[in-house]
RONU-86456 format. One line per 5 residues: number of its first residue (from 1); their letters; for each residue x, y, z of C-alpha. Coordinates in Angstrom, 3 decimals. Layout:
<recs>
NUM> a> X:Y:Z | ...
</recs>
This chain:
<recs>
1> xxxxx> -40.460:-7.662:159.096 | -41.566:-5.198:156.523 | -43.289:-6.846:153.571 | -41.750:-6.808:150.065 | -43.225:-4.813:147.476
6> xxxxx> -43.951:-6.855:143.989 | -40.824:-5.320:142.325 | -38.514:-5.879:144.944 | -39.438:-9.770:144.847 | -38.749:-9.313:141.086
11> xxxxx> -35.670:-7.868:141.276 | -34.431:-10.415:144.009 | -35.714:-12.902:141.229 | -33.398:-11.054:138.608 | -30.212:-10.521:140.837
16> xxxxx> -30.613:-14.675:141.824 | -30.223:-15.575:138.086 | -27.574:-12.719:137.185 | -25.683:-14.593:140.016 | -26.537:-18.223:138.576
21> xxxxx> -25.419:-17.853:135.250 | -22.284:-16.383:136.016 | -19.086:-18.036:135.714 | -18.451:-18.365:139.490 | -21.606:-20.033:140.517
26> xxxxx> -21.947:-21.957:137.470 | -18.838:-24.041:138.919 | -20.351:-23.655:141.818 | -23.404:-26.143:142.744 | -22.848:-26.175:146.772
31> xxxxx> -22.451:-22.302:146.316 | -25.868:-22.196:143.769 | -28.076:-24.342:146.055 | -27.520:-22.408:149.147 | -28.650:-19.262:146.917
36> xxxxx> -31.495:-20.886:145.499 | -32.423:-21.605:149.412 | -31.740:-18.095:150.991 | -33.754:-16.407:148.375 | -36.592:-19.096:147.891
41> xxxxx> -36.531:-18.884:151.872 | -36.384:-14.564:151.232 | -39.185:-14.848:148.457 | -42.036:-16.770:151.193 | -41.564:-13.979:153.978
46> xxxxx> -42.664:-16.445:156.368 | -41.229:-14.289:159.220 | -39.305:-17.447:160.840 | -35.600:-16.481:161.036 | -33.053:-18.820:159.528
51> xxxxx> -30.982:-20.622:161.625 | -27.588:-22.623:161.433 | -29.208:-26.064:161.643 | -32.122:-24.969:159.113 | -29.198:-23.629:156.272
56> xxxxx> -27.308:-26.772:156.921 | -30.397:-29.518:156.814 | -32.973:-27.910:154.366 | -30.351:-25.830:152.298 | -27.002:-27.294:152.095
61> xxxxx> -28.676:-31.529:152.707 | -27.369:-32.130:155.696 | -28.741:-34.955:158.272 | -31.500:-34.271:160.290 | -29.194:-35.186:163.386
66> xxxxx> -26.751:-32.383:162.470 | -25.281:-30.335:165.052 | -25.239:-26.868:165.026 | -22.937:-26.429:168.435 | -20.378:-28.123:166.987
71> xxxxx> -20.327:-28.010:163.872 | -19.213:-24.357:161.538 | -20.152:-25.541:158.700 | -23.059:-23.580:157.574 | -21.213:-20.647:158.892
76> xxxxx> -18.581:-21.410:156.618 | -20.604:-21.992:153.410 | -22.508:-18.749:154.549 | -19.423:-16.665:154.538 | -18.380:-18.331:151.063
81> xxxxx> -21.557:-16.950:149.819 | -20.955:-13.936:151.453 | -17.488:-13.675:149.519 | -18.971:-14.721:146.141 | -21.473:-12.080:146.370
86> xxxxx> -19.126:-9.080:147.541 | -16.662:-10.381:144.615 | -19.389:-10.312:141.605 | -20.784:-7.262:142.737 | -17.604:-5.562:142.802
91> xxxxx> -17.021:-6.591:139.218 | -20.334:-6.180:137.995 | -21.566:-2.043:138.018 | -25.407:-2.494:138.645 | -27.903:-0.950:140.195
96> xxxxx> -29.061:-3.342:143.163 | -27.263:-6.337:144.816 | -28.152:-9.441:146.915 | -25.829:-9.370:150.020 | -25.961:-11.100:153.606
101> xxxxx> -25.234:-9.355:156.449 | -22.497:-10.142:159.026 | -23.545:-13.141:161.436 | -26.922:-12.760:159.415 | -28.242:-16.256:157.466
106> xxxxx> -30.803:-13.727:155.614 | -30.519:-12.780:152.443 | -30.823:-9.184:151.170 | -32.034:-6.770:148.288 | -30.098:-3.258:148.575
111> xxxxx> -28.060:-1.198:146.463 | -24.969:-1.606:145.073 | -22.511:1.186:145.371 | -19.599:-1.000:145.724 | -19.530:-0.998:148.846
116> xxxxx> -19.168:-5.004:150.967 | -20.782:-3.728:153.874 | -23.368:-1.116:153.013 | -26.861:-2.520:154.007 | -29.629:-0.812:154.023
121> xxxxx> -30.439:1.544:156.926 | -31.979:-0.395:160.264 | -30.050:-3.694:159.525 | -28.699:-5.006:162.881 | -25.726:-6.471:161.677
126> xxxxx> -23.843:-6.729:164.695 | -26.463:-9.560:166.130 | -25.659:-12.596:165.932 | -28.690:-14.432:164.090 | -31.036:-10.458:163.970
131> xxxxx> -33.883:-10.695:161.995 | -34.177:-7.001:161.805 | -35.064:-6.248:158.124 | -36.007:-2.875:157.889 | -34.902:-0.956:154.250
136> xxxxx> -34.212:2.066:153.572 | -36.502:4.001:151.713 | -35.242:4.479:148.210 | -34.738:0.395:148.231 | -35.544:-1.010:145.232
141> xxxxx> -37.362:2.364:144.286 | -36.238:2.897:140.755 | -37.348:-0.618:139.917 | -40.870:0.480:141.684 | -41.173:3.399:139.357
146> xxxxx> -40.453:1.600:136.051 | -42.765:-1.147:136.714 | -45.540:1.268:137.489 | -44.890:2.723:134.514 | -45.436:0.038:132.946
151> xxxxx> -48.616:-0.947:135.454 | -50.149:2.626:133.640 | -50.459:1.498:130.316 | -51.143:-2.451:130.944 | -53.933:-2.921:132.543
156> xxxxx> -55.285:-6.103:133.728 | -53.601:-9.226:135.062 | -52.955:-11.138:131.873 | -50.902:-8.110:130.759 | -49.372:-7.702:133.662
161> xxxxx> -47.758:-10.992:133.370 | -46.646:-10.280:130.617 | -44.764:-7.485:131.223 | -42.963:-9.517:134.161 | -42.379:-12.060:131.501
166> xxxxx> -40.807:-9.074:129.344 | -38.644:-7.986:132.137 | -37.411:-11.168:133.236 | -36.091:-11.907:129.607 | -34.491:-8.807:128.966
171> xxxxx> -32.936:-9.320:132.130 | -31.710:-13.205:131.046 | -30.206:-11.601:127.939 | -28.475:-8.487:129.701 | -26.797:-11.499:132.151
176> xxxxx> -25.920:-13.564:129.335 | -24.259:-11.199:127.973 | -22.606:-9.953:131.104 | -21.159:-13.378:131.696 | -19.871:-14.232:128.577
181> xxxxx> -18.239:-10.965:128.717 | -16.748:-11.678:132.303 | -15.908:-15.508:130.707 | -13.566:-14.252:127.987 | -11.517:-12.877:130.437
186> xxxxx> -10.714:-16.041:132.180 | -9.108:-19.708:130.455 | -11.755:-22.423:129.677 | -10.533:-25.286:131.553 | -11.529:-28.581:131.591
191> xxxxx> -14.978:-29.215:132.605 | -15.736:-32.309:135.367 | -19.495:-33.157:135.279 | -19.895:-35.206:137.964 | -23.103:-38.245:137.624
196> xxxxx> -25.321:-40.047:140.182 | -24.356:-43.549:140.575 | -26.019:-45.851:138.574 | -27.794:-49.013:139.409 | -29.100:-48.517:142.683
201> xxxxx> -30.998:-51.468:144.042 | -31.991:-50.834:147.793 | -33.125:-47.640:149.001 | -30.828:-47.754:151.657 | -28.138:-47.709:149.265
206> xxxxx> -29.432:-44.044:147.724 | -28.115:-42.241:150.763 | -24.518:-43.234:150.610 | -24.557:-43.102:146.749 | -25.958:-38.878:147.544
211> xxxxx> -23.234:-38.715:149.762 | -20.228:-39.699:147.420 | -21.719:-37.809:144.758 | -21.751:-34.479:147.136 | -18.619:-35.246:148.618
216> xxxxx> -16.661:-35.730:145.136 | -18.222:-32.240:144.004 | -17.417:-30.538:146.892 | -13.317:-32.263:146.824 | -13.140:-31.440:143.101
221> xxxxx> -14.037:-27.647:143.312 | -11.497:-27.321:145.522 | -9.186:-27.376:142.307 | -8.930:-24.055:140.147 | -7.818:-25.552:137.353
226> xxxxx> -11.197:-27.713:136.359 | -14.789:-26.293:135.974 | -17.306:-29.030:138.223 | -20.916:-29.504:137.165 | -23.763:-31.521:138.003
231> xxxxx> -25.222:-34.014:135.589 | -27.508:-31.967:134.352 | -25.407:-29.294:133.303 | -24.157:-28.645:129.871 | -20.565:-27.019:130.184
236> xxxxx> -19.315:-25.201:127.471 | -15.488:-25.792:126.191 | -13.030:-27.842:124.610 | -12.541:-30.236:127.150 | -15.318:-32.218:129.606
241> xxxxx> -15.064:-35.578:131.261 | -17.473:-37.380:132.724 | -17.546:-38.790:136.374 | -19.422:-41.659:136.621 | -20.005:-43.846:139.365
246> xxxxx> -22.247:-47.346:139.282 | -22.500:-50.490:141.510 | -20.713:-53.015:140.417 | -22.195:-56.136:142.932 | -25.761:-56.852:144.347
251> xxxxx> -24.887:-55.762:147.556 | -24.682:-52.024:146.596 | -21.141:-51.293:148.927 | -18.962:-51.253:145.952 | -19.018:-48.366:143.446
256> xxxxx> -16.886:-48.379:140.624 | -15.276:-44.687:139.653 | -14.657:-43.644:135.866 | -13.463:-40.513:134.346 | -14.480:-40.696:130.799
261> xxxxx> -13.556:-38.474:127.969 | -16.800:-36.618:127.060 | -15.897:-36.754:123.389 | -13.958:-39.935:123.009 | -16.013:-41.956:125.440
266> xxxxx> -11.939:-43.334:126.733 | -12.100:-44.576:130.084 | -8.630:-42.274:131.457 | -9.038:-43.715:135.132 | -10.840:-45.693:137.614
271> xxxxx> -11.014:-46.664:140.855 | -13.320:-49.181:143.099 | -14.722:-47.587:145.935 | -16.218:-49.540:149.416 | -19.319:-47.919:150.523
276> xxxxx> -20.808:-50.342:153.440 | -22.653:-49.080:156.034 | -21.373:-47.393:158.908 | -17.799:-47.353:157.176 | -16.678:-43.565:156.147
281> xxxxx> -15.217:-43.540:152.071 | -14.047:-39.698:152.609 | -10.235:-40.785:152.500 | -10.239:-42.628:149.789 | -12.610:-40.397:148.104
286> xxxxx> -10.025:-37.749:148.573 | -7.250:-39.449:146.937 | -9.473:-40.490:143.965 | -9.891:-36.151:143.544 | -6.129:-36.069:144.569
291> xxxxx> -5.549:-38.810:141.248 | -7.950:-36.764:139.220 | -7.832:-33.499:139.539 | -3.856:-32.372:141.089 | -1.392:-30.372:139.413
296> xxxxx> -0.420:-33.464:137.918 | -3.208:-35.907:137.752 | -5.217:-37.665:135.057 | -6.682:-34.876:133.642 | -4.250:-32.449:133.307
301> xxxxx> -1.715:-35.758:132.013 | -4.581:-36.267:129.481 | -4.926:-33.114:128.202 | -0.826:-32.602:127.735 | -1.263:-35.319:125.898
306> xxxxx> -3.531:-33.605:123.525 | -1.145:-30.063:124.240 | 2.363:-31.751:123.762 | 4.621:-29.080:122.714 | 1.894:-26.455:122.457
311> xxxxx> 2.426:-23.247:124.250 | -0.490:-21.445:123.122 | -2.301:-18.956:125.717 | -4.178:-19.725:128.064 | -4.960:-23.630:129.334
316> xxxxx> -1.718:-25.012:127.013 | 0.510:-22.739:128.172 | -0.526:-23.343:132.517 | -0.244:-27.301:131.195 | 3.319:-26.185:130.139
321> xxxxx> 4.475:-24.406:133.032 | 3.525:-27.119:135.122 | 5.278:-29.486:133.582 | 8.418:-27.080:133.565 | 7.593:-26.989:137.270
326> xxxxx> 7.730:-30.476:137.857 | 10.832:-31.471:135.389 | 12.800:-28.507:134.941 | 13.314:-28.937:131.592 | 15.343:-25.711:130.254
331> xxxxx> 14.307:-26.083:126.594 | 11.076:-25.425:128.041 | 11.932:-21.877:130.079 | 11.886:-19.517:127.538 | 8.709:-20.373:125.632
336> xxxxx> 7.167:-20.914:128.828 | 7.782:-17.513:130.055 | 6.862:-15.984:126.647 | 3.293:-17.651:126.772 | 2.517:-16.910:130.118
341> xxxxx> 3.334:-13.211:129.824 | 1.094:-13.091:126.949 | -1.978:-15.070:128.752 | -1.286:-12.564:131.426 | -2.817:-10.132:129.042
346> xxxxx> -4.987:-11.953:127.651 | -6.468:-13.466:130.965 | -6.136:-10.721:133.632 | -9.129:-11.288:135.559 | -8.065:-15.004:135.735
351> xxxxx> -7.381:-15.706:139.187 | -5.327:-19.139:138.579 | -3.714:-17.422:136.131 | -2.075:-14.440:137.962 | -1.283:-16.900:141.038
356> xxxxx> 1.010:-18.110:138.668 | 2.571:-15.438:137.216 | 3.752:-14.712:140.802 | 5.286:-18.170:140.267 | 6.758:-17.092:136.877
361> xxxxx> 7.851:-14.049:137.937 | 10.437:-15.408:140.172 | 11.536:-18.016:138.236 | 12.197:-15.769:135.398 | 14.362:-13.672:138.078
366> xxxxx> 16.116:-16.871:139.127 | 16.941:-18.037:135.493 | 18.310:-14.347:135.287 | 15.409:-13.610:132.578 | 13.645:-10.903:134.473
371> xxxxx> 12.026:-9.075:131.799 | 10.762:-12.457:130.409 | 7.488:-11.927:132.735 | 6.206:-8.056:132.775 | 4.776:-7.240:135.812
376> xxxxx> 5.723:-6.702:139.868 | 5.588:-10.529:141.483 | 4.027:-8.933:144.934 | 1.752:-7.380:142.183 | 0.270:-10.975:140.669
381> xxxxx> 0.040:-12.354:143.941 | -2.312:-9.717:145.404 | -4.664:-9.449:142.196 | -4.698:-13.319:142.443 | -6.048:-13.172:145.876
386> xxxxx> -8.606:-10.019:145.099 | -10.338:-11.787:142.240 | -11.025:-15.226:144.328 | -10.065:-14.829:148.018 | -11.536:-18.622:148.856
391> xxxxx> -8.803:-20.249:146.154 | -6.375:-21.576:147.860 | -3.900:-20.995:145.029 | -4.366:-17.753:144.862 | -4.168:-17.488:148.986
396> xxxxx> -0.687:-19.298:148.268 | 0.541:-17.121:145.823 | 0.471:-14.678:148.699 | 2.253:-16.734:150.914 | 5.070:-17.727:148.389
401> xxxxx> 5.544:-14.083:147.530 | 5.676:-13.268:151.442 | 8.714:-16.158:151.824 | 10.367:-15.081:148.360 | 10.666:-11.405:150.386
406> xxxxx> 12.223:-13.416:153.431 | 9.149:-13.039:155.641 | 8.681:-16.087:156.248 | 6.061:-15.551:159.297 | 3.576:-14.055:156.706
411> xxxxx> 4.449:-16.999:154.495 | 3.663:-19.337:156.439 | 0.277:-17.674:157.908 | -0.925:-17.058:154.511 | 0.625:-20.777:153.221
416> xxxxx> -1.855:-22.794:156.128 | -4.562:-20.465:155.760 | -4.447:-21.684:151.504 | -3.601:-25.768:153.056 | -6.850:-25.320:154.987
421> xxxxx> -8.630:-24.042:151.580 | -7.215:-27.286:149.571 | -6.128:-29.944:151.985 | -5.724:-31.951:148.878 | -3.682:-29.648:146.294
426> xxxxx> -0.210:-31.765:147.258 | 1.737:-28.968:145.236 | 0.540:-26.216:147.770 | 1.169:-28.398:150.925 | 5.081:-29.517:149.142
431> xxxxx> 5.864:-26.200:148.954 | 4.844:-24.842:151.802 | 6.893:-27.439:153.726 | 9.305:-26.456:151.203 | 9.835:-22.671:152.011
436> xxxxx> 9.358:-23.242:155.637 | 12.442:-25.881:155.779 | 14.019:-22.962:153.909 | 13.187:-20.562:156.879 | 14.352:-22.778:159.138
441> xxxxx> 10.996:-23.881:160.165 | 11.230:-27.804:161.042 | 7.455:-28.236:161.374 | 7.666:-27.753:157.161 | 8.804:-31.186:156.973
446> xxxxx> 5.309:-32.465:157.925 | 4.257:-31.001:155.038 | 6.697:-31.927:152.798 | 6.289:-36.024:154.099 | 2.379:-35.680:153.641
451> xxxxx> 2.435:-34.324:150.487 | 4.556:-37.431:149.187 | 2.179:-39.480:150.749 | -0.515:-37.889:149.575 | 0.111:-37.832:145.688
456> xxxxx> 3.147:-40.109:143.907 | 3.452:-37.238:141.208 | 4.058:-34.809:143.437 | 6.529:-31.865:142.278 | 10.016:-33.355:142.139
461> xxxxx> 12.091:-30.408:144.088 | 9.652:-31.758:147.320 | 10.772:-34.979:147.417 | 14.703:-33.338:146.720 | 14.281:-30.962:149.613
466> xxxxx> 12.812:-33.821:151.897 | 16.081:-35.824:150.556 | 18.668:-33.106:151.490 | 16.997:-32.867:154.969 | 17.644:-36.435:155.710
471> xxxxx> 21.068:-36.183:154.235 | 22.118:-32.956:156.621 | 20.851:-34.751:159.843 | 22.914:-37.721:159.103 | 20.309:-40.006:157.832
476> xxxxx> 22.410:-41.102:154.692 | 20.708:-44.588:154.088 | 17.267:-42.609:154.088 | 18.075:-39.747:152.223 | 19.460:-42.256:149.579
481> xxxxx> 16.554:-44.694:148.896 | 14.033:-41.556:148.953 | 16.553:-40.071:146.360 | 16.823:-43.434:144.687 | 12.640:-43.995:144.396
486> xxxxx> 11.817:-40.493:142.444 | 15.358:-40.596:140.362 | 13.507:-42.968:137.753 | 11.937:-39.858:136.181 | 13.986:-38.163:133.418
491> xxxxx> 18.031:-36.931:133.994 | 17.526:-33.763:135.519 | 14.062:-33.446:136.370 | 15.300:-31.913:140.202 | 18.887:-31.885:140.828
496> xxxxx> 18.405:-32.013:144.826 | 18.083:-36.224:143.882 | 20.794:-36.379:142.313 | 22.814:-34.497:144.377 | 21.527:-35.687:147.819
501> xxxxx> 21.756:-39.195:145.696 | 25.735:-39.138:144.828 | 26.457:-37.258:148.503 | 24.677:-40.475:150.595 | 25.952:-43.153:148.644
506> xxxxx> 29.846:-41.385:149.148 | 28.713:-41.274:153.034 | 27.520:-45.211:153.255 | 30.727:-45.745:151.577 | 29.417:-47.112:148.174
511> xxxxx> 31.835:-44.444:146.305 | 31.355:-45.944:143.248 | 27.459:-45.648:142.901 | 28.567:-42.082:144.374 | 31.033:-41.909:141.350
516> xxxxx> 28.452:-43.159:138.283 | 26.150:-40.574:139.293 | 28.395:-37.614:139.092 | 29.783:-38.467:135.959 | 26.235:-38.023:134.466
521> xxxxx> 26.014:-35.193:136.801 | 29.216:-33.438:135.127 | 28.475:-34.522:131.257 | 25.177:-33.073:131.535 | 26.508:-29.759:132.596
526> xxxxx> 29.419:-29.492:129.823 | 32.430:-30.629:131.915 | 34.377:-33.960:133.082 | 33.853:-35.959:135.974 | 37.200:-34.299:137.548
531> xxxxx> 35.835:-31.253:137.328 | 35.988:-28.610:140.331 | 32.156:-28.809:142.165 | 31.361:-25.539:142.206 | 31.730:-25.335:138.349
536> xxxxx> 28.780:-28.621:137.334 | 26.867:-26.807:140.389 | 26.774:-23.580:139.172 | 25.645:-24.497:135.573 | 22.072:-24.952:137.535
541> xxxxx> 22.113:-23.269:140.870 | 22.161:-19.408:140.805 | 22.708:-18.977:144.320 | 26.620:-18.441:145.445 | 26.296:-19.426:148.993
546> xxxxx> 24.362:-22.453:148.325 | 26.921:-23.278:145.485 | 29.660:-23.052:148.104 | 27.945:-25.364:151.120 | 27.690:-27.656:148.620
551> xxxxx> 31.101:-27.748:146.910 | 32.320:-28.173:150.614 | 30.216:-31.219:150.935 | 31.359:-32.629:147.634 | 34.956:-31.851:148.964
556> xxxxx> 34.577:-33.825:152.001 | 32.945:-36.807:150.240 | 35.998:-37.560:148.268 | 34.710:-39.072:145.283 | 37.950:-38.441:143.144
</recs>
């Protein structure tokens, strides 16, 4: 392995902090760490290749007993990296780049040319594990030539110190301003910083406390929409909430869960948490993230609270849409659609942002608004997916575009590939049970059932769709108590309930339940309760056919 010259160490030293105070890594700690390794590791040029089980143990904090065999996961994380890199670099126009090289665990100084697979000459990248490390020649040679420049006229080792020192804050500053330049391009969203547990009293007890900790970062970055931090980090933005975690008995197996309001010090939401030995807290971990951090958990609840009625760009306007999402509210359509076409140019390098615009796009086409959102739907979705190909709403905004242009196979390819990205985002798994049921694709209901199981404020049109499924198979008494549970939120809020509501209760026979819940049905919509179906329907449904099925189903239930 050919030794590295003193300015190519240097510049691996500047391209590692470039990448670590960016906005990507900052949110980033798994993602930072395994850096931090593969160059430290890079910087010693011990000669010993890296392997799987040395990435996962000494970088990434696995067990000693972990198994490389069976286990992908440092192959994973590895290829994250990979992705992170290939993304910065092909925003950022500089001279050199770190990269790692297909089924390589090595990291790499070469050039940048924007290029994701242009290593320098004599890498073996087609080996799986190659330690070949040969450069080419010009590597890192306009870095050589300044700092000998420099070397000329500062002579002696005190000075040349110095001049490293020199170099290395120039550098800081040139990043700084690099990143804040890439951060006002993209919404400042809440910030999570998640603490050690406190009050640790055996040892024993440290290793499962390390674990939650780890395991509640690595749930919660799943989510686009918050920023996650360790404790020592200091976040910028409006909004950050603390996770804190502390044992709350002698025993150390319970740990108590808070989410505090970083300014306000208000507890929003807790949780207890059992954490004896031998007993594995990942599920229930996972729905304490689920609770937190969904489309609509405590965080984004908390800040509407602090955003009611405010459709400003950016971070008030995605808490808006959501909540259109979720209630279907029409007051709230049209100023929806006006703020998210503006933070579409405001925030175009925002990749939650554009995956849902896609989103917007085709409701604004629905609502028969279609210049409300400027912009190509197909278009959204694939800029989504360029600027972060590991978010798994961006991956879905592929997949909904694929099903809204009736190919559903794509939809559904693209729609697991962003469930196995997020397991946890309930909205993502809904829908994609959703569209599938649509495409007459029964394994969708799986979806749809977990995803109510998963998260009680799931999107309303899942549990509708999951109602009118039970209703068409003949499963009336079903259909009407999972109507029944999720019509308790406002009038409206998904008509699927209320219409798979009024069309069981007429099929058990309880026609005047049936009856009640029509009339609402019809004086919400302008007309009387003798009025024709197919009129109250299409006040809200756009689609003809589906207007007709159901006005022959409301024919054959006979309420009047």
């Amino acid at each position: 392995m050919p030794i590295l010259t003193e300015a190519e160490k240097l510049q691996i030293c500047l391209e590692r902090d470039r990448l670590l105070c960016s906005s990507e890594f900052a949110r980033s700690l798994t993602m930072s760490k395994l850096l931090r390794f593969l160059v430290d590791h890079k910087l010693l040029e011990e000669g010993t290749p890296l392997t799987a089980y040395a990435v996962a143990v000494d970088g990434l904090g696995r067990d000693d007993n972990f198994d490389s065999q069976i286990d992908s996961y440092p192959r994973v994380q590895i290829g994250r990296l990979r992705r992170m890199l290939d993304h910065f670099y092909l925003l950022e126009k500089s001279e050199h780049r770190l990269f790692i090289p297909y089924h390589h665990y090595e990291i790499m100084l070469g050039p940048n040319d924007g290029g994701e697979d242009n290593y320098p000459a004599g890498v073996n990248a087609d080996v799986p594990g190659g330690t070949s490390m040969a450069r080419s020649a010009d590597t890192g040679s306009a870095v050589r030539s300044r700092l000998a420049r420099w070397q000329a006229i500062c002579r002696g080792p005190v000075l040349a110190i110095l001049v490293t020192a020199l170099l290395l804050a120039i550098g800081t500053i040139f990043y700084r301003q690099t990143t804040e330049a890439v951060a006002a391009t993209t919404i400042a969203y809440p910030a999570v910083i998640v603490k050690a547990t406190e009050d640790i009293i055996k040892r024993s007890a440290r290793r499962e406390a390390d674990m939650l900790q780890s395991h509640l970062i690595g749930a919660l970055e799943k989510f686009d929409q918050v920023r996650v931090f360790g404790e020592d980090a200091e976040p910028a933005g409006p909004s950050q909430y603390l996770l804190e975690s502390s044992n709350i008995n002698d025993n150390d197996n319970r740990v108590q869960l808070r989410l505090v309001d970083a300014a306000t010090r208000e507890v929003i939401w807790s949780s207890s948490i059992e954490m004896t030995s031998g007993r594995k807290p990942e599920a229930e971990l996972d729905r304490a993230v689920i609770e937190m951090a969904a489309p609509y958990g405590r965080i984004a609840q908390h800040e509407l609270s602090k955003h009611r009625g405010d459709f400003t760009v950016g971070y008030p306007c995605l808490l808006q849409f959501h909540q259109y999402m979720r209630y279907r509210d029409r007051k709230l359509l049209e100023p929806v659609l006006e703020c998210m076409d503006a933070s579409s140019r405001q925030f175009p390098n925002d990749s939650s942002l554009m995956s849902m615009m896609a989103l917007a796009k085709n409701i604004s086409e629905q609502s028969n608004l279609p210049n409300a959102i400027n912009g190509r739907r197909e278009d959204f979705a694939v800029r989504a997916a360029k600027l972060d190909h590991d978010s798994a709403a961006a991956v879905f905004s592929v997949a909904q575009n694929a099903f809204f242009a009736d190919d559903c196979y794509k939809g559904r390819s693209w729609g697991e590939r962003a469930v196995n990205l997020n397991p946890l985002d309930s909205r993502i798994m809904g829908y994609l049970g959703m569209y599938m049921l649509a495409c007459d694709m029964p394994e969708g209901e799986a979806y749809s059932i977990k995803a109510l199981q998963m998260d009680p404020n799931v999107d309303l049109t899942v549990a509708a769709t999951l109602a009118m499924q039970k209703l068409h198979r003949g499963e009336a008494k079903a259909a009407q108590e999972l109507s029944a549970r999720y019509m308790e939120n406002p009038p409206g809020a998904a008509l699927g309930l209320e219409i798979s509501f009024i069309l069981s209760s007429a099929m058990l026979g309880q026609k005047e339940d049936a009856r009640q819940a029509w009339r609402l049905l019809a004086e919400r919509s302008g007309f009387s309760e003798t009025a024709e179906p197919s009129k109250v329907l299409g006040r809200w449904i756009a689609n003809p056919d589906l207007v007709r099925e159901l006005a022959a189903d409301f024919k054959k239930a006979e309420l009047y």
